[in-house]
N, C-alpha and C positions, 0 to 999 in steps of 0.2 A: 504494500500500500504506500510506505513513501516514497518507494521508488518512481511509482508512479504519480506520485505529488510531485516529487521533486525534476519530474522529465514535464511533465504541462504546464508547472510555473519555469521552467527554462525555455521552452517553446513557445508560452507566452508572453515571456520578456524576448525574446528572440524576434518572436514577428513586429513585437510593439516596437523597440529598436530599428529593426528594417523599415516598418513604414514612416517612421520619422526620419529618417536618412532620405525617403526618397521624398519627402514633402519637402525637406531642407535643400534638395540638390534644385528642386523647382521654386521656392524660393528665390536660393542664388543665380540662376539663369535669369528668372525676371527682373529681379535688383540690376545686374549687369544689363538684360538689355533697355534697362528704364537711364540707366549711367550713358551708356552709348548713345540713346537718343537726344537725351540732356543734352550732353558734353558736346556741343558743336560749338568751339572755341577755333576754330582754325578758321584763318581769313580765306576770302577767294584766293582763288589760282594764280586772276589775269590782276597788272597793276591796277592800285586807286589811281580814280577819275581827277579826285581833289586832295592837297598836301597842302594844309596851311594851318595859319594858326586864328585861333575862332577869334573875331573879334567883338561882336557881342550876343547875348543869349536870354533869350527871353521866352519863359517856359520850353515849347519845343522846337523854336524857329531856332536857328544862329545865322549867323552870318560870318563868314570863312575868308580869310585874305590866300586866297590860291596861287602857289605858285606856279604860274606860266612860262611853260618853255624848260623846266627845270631839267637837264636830260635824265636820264635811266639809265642806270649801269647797268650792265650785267655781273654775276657773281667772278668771273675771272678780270673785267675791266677795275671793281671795287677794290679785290687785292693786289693789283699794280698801281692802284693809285692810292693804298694803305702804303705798299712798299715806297712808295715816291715822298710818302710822307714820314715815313720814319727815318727817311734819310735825311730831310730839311732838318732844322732849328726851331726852335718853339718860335720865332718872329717870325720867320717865315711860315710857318703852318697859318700862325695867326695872321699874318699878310694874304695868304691863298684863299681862307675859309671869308676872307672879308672881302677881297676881289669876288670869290663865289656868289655871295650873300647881295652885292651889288650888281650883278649882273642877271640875278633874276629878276624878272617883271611879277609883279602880285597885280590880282582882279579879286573884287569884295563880289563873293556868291552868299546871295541868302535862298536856306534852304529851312525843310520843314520834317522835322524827323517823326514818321511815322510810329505809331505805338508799334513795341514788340519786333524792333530792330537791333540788331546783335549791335551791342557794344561792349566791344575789350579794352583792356589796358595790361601791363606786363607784368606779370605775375609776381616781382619784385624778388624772386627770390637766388638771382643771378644767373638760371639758368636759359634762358630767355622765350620764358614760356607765357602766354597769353592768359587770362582769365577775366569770367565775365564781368560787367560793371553795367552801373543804370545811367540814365540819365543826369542823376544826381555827379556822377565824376565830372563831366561837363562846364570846365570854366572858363571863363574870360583867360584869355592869354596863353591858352594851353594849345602844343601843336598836333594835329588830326590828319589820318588817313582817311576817306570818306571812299567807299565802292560806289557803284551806283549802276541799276540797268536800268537802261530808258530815263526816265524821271522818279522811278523809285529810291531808294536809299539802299543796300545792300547790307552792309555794313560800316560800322566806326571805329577805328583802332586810337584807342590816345595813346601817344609819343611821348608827350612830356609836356613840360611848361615850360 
């Protein structure tokens, strides 16, 4: 007789064990694919439309001093032109980055940020990863990447201030 007690509360905790495992492993598949839908922190592919710095902001309108004409590196042109720079002298870097800065044209776009538009800013934690941010990050003097298809807004990366 307790033999047989002791083999049905083992195969009673056995099965109850087993289907808590399998309720937990469905669980963690949904959390993960709830995480993965979330987590869309990655900017578009193609470059922003607008790089400037916002000049003023009122609720969800701003209005962006765009830089025009700015060229686009490419990732091998940027590191020949880190290398060109760590050979100058700190006057001359600061001579280069000021001829730069002068030679770009800005145009003031006012835009209207749609509710429920991705906005990031950098994760801060040195690695240089993205994470999401609201409206609320959005200030006067800070400088922004803006995507845009058509006339919609895509996304907003803050840079800095």
């Amino acid at each position: 007789m307790k033999k047989t007690m002791i083999v049905a509360v083992f195969l009673t905790g056995v099965m109850f064990l087993s289907g808590c495992g399998a309720d937990q492993a469905k669980r963690e598949s949904a959390q993960l694919s709830a995480l993965l839908a979330e987590d869309s922190t990655a900017t578009p592919a193609h470059p922003a439309e607008i790089n400037g710095t916002i000049v003023s902001l009122e609720g969800n309108k701003i209005v962006v001093k765009n830089e025009v004409g700015k060229e686009v590196l490419s990732e091998e042109e940027r590191e020949k032109k880190k290398e060109e720079r760590q050979s100058m002298t700190q006057e001359e870097r600061q001579a280069s980055r000021a001829q730069e800065a002068e030679s770009i044209e800005v145009e003031e776009v006012a835009l209207e940020i749609p509710v429920g538009t991705m906005i990031l800013k950098g994760s801060g934690n040195g690695e240089g990863g993205v994470v999401k941010a609201g409206l609320e990050d959005l200030q006067k003097g800070t400088y922004v990447s803006i995507w845009k298809t058509n006339e919609n807004i895509e996304a907003i990366k803050i840079k800095g201030l």
